[in-house]
C-alpha positions in Angstrom: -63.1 -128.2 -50.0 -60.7 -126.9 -53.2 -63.2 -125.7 -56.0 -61.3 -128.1 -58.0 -62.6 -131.0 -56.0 -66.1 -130.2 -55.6 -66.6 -129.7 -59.3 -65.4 -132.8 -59.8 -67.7 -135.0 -57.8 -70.5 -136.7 -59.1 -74.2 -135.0 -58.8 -75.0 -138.0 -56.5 -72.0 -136.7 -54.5 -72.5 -133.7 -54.3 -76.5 -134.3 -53.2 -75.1 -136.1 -50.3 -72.8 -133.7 -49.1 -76.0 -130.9 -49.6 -78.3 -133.5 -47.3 -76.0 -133.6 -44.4 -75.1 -129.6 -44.7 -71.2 -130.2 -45.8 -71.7 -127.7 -48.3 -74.6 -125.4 -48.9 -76.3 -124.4 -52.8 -75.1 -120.7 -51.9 -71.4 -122.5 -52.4 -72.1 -124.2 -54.8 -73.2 -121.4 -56.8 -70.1 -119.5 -56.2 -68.2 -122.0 -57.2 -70.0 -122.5 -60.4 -69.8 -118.8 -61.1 -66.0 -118.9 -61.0 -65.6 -121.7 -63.5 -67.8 -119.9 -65.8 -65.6 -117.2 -65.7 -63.0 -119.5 -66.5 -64.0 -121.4 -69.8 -67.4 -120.2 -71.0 -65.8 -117.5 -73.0 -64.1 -120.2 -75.0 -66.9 -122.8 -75.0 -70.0 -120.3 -75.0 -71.9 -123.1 -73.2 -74.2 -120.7 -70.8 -75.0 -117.8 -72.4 -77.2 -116.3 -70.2 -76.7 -116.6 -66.7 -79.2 -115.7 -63.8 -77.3 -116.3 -60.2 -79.1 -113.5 -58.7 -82.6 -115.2 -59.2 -80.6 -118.5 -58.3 -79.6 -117.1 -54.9 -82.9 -115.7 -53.8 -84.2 -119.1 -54.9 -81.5 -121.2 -52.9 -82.0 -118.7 -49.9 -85.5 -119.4 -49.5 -84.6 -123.5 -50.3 -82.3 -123.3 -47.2 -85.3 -122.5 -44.6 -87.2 -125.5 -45.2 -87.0 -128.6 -43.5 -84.0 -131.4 -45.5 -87.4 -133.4 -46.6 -88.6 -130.4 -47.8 -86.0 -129.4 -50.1 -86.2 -132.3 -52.2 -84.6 -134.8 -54.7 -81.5 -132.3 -55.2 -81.7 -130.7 -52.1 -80.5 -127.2 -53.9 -78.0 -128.8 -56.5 -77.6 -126.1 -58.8 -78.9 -127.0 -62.7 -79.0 -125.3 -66.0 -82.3 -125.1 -68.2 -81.5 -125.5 -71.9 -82.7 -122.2 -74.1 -86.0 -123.9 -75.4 -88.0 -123.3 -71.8 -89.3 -120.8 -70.5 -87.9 -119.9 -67.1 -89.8 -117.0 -65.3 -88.0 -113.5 -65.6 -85.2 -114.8 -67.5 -84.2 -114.3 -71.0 -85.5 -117.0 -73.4 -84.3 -117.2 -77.2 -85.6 -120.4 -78.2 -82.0 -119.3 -80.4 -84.3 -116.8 -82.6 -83.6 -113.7 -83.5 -87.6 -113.7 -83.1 -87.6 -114.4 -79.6 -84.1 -112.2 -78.7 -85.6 -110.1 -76.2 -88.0 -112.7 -74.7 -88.5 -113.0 -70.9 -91.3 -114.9 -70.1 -93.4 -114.3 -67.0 -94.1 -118.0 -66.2 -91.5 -121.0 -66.2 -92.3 -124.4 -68.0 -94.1 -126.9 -65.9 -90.6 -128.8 -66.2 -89.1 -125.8 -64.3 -91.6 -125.2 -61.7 -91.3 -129.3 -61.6 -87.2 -129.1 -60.7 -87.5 -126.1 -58.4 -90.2 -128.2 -56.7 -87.9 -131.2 -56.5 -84.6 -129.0 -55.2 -83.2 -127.6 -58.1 -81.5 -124.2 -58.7 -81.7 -122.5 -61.7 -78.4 -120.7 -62.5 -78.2 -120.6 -66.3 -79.4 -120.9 -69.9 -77.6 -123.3 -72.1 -77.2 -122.7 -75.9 -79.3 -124.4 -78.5 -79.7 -123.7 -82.0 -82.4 -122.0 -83.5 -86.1 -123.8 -82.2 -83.7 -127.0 -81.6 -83.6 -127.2 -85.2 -80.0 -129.3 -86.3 -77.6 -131.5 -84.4 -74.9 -128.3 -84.4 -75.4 -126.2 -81.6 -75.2 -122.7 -83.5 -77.7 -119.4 -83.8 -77.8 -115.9 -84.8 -78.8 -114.6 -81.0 -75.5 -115.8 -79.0 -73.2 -118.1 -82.0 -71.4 -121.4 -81.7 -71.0 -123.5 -79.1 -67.7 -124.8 -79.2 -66.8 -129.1 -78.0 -64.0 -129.0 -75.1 -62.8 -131.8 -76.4 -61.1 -129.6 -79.4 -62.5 -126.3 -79.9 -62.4 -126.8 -83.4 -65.1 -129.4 -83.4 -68.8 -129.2 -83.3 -70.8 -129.8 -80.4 -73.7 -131.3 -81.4 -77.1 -130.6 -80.4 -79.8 -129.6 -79.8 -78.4 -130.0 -76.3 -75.0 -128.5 -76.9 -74.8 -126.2 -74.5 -75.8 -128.4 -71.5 -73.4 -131.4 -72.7 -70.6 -128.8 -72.6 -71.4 -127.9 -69.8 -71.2 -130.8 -68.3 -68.1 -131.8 -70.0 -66.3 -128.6 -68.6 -67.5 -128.8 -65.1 -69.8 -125.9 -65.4 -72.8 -128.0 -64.4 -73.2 -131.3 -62.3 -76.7 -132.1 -64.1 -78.2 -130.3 -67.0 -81.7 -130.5 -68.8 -81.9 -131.3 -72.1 -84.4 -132.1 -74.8 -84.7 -134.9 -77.8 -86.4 -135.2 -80.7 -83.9 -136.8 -83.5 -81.1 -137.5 -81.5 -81.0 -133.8 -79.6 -79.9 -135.6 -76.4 -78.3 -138.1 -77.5 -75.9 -136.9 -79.9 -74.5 -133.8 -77.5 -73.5 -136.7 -75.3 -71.7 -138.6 -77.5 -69.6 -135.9 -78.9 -68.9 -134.3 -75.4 -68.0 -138.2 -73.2 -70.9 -137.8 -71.1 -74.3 -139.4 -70.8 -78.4 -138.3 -72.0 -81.2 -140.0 -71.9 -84.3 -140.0 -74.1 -87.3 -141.3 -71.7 -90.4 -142.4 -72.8 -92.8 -139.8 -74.3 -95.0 -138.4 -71.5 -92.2 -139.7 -68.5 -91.2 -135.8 -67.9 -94.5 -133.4 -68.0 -93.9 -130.2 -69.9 -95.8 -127.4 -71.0 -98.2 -128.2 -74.1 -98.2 -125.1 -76.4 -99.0 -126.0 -80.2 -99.8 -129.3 -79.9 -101.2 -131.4 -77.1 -100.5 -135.1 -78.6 -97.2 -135.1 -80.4 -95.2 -138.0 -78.9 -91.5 -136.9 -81.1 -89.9 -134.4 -78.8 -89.5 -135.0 -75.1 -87.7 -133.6 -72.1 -84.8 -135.8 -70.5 -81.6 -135.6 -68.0 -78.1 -135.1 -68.6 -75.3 -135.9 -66.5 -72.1 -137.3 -66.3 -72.4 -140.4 -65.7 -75.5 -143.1 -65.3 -76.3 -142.8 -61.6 -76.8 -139.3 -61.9 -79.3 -139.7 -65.0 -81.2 -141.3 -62.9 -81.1 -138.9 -60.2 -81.8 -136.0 -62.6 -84.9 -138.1 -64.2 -86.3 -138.9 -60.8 -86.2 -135.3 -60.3 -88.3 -134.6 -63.6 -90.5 -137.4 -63.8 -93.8 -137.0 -62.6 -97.5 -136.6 -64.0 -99.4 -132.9 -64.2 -102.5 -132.2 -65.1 -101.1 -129.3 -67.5 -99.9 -132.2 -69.8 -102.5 -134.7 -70.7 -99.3 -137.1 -72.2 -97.9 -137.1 -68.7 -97.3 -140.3 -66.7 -97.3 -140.8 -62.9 -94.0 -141.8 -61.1 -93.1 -145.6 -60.4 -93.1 -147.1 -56.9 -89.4 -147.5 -57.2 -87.1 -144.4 -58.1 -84.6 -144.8 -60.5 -81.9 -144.3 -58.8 -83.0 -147.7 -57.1 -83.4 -149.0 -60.3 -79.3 -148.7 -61.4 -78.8 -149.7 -57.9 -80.6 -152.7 -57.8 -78.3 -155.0 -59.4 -79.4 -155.7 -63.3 -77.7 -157.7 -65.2 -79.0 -157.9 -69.1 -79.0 -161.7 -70.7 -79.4 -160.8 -74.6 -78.6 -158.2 -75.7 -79.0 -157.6 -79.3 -76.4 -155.2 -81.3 -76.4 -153.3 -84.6 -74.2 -150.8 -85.9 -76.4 -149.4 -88.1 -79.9 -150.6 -88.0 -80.2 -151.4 -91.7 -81.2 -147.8 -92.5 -77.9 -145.0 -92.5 -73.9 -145.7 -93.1 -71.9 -144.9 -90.0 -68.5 -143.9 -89.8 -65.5 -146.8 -90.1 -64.3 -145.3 -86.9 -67.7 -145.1 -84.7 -68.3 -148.6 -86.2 -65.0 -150.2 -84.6 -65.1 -148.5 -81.0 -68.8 -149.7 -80.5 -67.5 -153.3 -82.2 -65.4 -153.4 -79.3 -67.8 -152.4 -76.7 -70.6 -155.2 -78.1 -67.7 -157.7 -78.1 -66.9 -156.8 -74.3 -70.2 -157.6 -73.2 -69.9 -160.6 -74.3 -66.6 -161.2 -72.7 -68.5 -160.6 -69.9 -71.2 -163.0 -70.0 -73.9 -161.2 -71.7 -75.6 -162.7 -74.9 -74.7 -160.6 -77.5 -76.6 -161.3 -81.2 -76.5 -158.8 -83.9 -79.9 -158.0 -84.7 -82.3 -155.3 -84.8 -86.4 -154.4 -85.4 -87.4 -153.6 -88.9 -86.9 -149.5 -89.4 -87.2 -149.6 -93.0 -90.2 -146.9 -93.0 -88.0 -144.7 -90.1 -86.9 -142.2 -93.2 -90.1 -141.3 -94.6 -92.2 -141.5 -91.7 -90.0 -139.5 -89.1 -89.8 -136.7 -91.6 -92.8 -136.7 -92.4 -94.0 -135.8 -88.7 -90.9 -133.7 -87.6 -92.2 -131.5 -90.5 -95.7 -132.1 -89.3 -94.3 -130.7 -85.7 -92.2 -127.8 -87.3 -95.0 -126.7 -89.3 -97.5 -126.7 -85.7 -95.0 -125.2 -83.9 -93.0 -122.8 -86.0 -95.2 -122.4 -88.9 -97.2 -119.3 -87.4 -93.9 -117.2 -87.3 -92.8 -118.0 -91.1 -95.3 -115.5 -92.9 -94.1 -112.4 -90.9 -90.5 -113.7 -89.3 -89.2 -115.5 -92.4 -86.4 -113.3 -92.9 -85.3 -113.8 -89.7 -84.8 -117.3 -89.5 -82.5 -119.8 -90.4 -82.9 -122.0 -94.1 -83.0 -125.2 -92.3 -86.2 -124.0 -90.1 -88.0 -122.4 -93.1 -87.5 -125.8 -95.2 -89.0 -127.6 -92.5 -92.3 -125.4 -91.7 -92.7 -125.4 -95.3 -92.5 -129.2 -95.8 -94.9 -129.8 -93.7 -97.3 -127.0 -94.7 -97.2 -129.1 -97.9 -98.1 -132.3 -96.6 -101.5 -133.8 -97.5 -103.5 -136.1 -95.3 -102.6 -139.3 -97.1 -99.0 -138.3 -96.3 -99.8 -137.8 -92.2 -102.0 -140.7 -92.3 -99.2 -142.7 -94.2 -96.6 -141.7 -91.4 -99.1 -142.6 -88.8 -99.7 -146.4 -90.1 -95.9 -146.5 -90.7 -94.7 -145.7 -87.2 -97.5 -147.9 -85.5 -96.2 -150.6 -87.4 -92.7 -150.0 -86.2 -93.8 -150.2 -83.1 -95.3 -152.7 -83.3 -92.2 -154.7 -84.5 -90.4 -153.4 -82.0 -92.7 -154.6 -79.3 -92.3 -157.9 -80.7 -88.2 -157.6 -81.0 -88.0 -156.8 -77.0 -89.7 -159.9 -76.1 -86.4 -161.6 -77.3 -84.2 -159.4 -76.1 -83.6 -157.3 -73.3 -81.5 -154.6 -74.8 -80.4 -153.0 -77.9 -77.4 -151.3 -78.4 -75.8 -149.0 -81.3 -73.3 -146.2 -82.1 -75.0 -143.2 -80.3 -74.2 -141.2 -83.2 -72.6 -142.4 -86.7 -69.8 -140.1 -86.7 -67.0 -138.5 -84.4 -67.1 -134.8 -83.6 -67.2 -132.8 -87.3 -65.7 -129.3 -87.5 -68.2 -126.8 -86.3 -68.2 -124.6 -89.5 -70.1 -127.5 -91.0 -73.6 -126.9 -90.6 -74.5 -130.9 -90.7 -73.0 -134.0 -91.6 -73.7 -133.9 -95.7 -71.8 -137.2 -96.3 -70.7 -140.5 -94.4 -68.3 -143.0 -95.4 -69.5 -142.7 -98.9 -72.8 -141.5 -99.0 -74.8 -138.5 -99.5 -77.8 -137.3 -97.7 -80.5 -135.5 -99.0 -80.6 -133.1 -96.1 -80.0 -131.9 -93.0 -81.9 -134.1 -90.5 -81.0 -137.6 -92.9 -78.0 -138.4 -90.7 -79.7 -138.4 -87.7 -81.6 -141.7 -88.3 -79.8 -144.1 -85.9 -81.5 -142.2 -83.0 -84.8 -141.0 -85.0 -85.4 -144.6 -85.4 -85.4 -144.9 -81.9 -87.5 -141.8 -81.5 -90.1 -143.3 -83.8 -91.0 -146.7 -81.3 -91.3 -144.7 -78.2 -88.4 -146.6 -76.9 -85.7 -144.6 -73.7 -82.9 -145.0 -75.3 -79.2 -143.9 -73.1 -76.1 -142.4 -74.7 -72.8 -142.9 -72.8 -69.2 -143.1 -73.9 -67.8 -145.7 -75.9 -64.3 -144.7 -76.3 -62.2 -142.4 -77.9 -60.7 -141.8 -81.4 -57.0 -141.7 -81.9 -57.5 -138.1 -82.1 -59.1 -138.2 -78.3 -62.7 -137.2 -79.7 -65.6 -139.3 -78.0 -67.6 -141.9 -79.1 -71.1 -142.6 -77.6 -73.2 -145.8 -77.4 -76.7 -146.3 -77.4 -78.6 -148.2 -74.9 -82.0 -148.7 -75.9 -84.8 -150.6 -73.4 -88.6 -151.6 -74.7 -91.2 -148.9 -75.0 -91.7 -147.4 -71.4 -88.9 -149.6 -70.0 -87.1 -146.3 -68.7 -85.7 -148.0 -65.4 -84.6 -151.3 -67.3 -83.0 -149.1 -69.8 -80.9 -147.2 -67.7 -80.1 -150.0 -65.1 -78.8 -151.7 -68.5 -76.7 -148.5 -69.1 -75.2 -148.7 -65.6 -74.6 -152.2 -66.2 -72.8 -151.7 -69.4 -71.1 -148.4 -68.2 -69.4 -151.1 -65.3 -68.2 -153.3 -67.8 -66.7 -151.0 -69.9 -65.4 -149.0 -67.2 -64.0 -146.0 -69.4 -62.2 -143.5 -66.9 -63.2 -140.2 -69.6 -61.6 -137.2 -67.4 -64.6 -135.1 -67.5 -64.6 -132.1 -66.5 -62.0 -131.0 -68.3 -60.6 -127.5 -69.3 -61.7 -126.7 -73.2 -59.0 -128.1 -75.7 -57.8 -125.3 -78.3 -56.4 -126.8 -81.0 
């Protein structure tokens, strides 16, 4: 089978082909390492690469029994720069953490390799996952295929491009504001945000913050699901952690769903969004309902979501980062430092403000799902932005106050607990990608991505990922 071909079939395909011993992970890794060769100079997607650790692994993967080797039965996958995998350089993108190899992987790693994955690479990130511009002082920019001019996004830059460019069939990525979610809507593929506690991860700072979680990334919604049912699982090593479901995801976008309401809103009442973004998801919303599908413009009220999401993202910054600020400082970036210190300055009343603001939301949001079975939105509120721009300053007229304020169409999401699924909308004239945002009740994580399926059928985009990197 041509290179060409294989890195161009679907993770679900390419699982299939590794179950009946049509192709074997040792192949697959060779082919992977030749299209790095190709187009991560120009991307700078995988900036640390460990195929000798992945071959030993895949080697010893190959003598056990096809049961035995699990969900991805030896598909190869890249682990974004934020966790730890055992003896290989992790940067957390710090100058800080440069030379870092940790001697123990993340519970999520040890959880993929247990479930048939092969670790092959590091993807970029910036520094702590700090900005939606994938960017740091340890390995620079990474650049969106789509036009090398363009940013990105991030925190998950570096697996979305790799994705895009056929350098990875599944990647795993993380969300906090959006980290997921807005990678795969400036690179045309697909990220999911799960419910807090679906995917078990190593507690290091803090054992009950709910904000940040671990989630799949993939090219297209069947292979989401694939990747998720590959992470999902409880461990005792995270108390937030839930147990599987009977039924596996992947049976879940199989089975058939068909949404009846689905409520749309472009901006959620709470950020401007980009004329552009506004008219390709317009279109999306109005071809759901040429299909059949109920479609109402509504949404819960997020009218705290400012204030009390940055309240606790500085809460989490200043619990996990805050200890490195006295004697790193000068090391890291202004965006970090501004963050540990606002929450270093928060009192109780503010915390305990935050706290009664987000259960409320939640509570409203609990209340919006029992009309609807969906909500969709833009997945992000602008197209692609050059990637000298650190963030998004302004949008269709209005200023924000700081770094993180643009993000708010998928913090508000990150506030209720809700999975929320990004996948392409559509393109610009300028043939930059749009993403959507599929958003299911809180722990609804199959019905939110068999709704993503279903609305990834009806809008049946033919996005010709992989693709080589655009220079422009």
């Amino acid at each position: 089978m041509a290179a060409h071909e294989v890195l161009s079939k679907s993770a679900s395909e390419i699982v299939g082909l590794l179950k009946v011993g049509a192709i074997s992970p040792l192949e697959l890794l060779d082919v992977l390492e030749a299209r790095i060769a190709q187009v991560n100079d120009t991307v700078n997607a995988l900036p640390t690469l460990c195929f000798e650790r992945a071959r030993d692994h895949a080697g010893r993967l190959m003598e056990r029994t096809a049961v035995e080797q699990g969900t991805l039965a030896g598909l190869p996958v890249p682990i974004k720069d934020l966790t730890a995998v055992s003896g290989v350089r992790t940067t957390y993108g710090s100058p800080i953490f440069a030379d870092h190899v940790p001697e123990t992987s993340d519970i999520l790693v040890e959880n993929l390799e247990l479930h048939g994955a092969v670790i092959y690479a590091k993807s970029n990130t910036p520094e702590f996952g700090a900005g939606a511009n994938t960017f740091n002082e340890v390995f620079g920019r990474t650049l969106n295929p789509w036009d090398t001019r363009k940013s990105a996004a991030g925190s998950s830059g570096g697996a979305a491009v790799a994705l895009a460019t056929g350098m990875a069939w599944l990647a795993q990525g993380s969300d906090l504001g959006g980290s997921l979610r807005n990678p795969a809507s400036f690179c045309g593929v697909c990220g999911m945000r799960p419910s807090p506690g679906r995917v078990a991860r190593t507690r290091t700072a803090s054992i009950d913050t709910f904000l940040g979680v671990q989630g799949p990334m993939a090219r297209n919604v069947e292979d989401l699901a694939l990747m998720l049912d590959a992470m999902c699982g409880a461990s005792p090593y995270d108390p937030n952690s839930l147990p599987r479901d009977p039924r596996s995801f992947v049976e879940a976008v199989h089975f058939g769903y068909e949404p009846e309401r689905v409520a749309f809103s472009i901006d959620l009442g709470i950020t401007p969004v980009d004329p552009v973004v506004a008219g390709i998801v317009r279109d999306a919303a109005a071809r759901l309902e040429a299909a059949g599908v109920t479609v109402e413009e509504a949404h819960p009220d997020f009218s705290e979501a400012h204030e009390c999401f940055q309240t606790l993202r500085a809460l989490d910054f200043a619990t996990n980062e805050g200890i490195y600020l006295k004697e790193y400082g000068d090391k890291m970036k202004p965006e970090v430092i501004w963050n540990i210190e606002k929450g270093l300055k928060l009192t109780g009343e503010d915390i305990a403000r935050a706290e009664h603001q987000r259960t409320a939301m939640f509570h409203r949001t609990l209340e919006f799902f029992e009309t609807y079975d969906l909500l969709i939105t833009p997945a992000t509120i602008v197209p692609p932005y050059p990637v000298e721009q650190r963030y998004v300053e302004e949008c269709n007229g209005q200023t924000f106050s700081n770094y993180v304020e643009w993000l708010a169409i998928a913090y508000a999401i990150t506030n209720v607990t809700c999975p929320a699924v990004a996948i392409p909308a559509g393109l610009t004239e300028d043939e930059l990608p749009v993403g959507l945002q599929v958003v299911g009740p809180p722990r609804g994580d199959a019905q939110a991505l068999a709704g993503a399926r279903y609305v990834e059928q009806v809008l049946d985009l033919s996005l010709p990922v992989p693709i080589d990197p655009r220079i422009k």
